[in-house]
N, C-alpha and C positions, 0 to 999 in steps of 0.2 A: 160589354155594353157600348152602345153607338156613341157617347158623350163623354168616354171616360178621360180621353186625353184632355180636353176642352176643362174637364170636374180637375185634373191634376194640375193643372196651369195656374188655373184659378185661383185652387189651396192653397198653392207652392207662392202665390202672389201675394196674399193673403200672409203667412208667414214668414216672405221677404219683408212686409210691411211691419210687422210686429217686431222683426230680427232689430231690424233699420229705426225704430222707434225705439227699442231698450237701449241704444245709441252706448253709450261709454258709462250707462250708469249699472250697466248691467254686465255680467261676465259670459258668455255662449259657453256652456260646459260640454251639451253634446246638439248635433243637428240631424233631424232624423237619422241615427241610429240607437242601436240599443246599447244600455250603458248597466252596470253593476252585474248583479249574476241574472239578472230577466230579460229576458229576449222579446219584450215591448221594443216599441222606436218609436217615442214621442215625437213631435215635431220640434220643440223645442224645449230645451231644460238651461234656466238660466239663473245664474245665482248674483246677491246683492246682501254683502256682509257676508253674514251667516244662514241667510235665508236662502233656501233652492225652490225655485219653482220650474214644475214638470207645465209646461202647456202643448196643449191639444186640440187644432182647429178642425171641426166637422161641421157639414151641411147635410143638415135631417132633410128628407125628402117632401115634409109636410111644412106649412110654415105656422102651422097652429104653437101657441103656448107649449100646449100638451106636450109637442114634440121638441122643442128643445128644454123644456124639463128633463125628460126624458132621455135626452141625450147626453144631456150633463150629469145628469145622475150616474148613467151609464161610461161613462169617462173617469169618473173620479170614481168609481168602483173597478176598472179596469188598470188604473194608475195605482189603486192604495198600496199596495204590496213594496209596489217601488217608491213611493211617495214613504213609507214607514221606513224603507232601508235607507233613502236620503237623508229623511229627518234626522237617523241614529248616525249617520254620517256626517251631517253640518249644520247640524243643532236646529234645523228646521226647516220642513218640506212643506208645500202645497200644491192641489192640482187644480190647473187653473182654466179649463176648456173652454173653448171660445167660439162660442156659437152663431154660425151664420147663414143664410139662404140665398138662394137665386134670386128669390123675387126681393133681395135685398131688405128683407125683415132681419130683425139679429136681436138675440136675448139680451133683455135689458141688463141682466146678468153678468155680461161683456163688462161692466162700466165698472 
């Protein structure tokens, strides 16, 4: 694709920002790569206590509703397997996708 480096900068900025924001209250367990026995690589998997959270940022291509429903749905159905191995691992997982666009629209869902 003619934009793909441009879309991976982007992401990868996107996820600096998030890293750099869970600042010292958060612990970075893994950073894209894959972690337990699944060969997913979330962007970021960060834990606080006992809680793990898998996060996942994507840009749907549409910027309608529909489409980041739909992507989020899509994320936390692609994470559950791992999110249930975490949970049985540190007393409790969530996946937390983080939806965002070009035209700088972002799921209220984010918040």
């Amino acid at each position: 694709m003619r934009y793909t480096a441009l879309y991976l900068v982007r992401h990868d900025a996107i996820v600096a920002r998030i890293k750099k924001a869970a600042g010292t209250r958060y612990q970075v367990i893994a950073e894209n790569m894959s972690i337990e026995t699944q060969r997913l690589r979330p962007d970021l998997v960060i834990k606080r206590g006992n809680a793990v959270s898998i996060v996942d940022v994507t840009d749907p291509f549409d910027n309608r509703m529909a489409a980041f429903e739909v992507a989020a749905r899509c994320k936390k159905e692609k994470y559950e397997q791992l999110r249930a191995e975490l949970a049985r691992e540190h007393g409790a997982a969530e996946v937390v996708p983080l939806i965002v666009n070009v035209l700088r629209s972002r799921d209220p869902g984010n918040n």
